[in-house]
N, C-alpha and C positions, 0 to 999 in steps of 0.2 A: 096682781103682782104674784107672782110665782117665783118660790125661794128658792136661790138655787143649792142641787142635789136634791131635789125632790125626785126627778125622774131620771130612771136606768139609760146611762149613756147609748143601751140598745135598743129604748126602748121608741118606739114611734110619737113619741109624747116629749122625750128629747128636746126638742126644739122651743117647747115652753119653758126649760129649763130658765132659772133668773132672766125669766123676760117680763113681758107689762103688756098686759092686751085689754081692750073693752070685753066685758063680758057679751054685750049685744051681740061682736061682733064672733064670739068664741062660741056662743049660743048657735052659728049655722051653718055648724058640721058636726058629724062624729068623736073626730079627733079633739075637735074644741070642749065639746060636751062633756067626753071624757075627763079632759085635763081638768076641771072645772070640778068635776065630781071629786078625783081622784085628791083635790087640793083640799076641797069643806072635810074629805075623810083623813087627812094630814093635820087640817085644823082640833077637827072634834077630837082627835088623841091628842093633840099639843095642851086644848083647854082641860082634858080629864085630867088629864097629868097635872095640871095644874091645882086644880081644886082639889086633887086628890091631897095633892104635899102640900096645899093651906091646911089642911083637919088634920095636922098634926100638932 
């Protein structure tokens, strides 16, 4: 699941924008790989952020 506004209305990743795909099937292109990567690196800032503002 991919939240949307993650990606640039210009961007060619656009189209995973608030949609819902198997990973298997996002694992056998570029494009999919991409979006995949670019989402674990949207995540890892979502959880810093998070633990960060727990240790206060």
């Amino acid at each position: 699941m991919f939240p949307q506004g993650l990606f640039d209305t210009r961007s060619p990743l656009a189209g995973f924008d608030d949609a819902v795909a198997h990973y298997r099937c996002l694992s056998t292109t570029e494009t999919g790989r991409r979006a995949v990567h670019e989402l674990r690196e949207f995540l890892d800032d979502r959880v810093a952020y998070v633990r960060s503002r727990n240790k206060l």
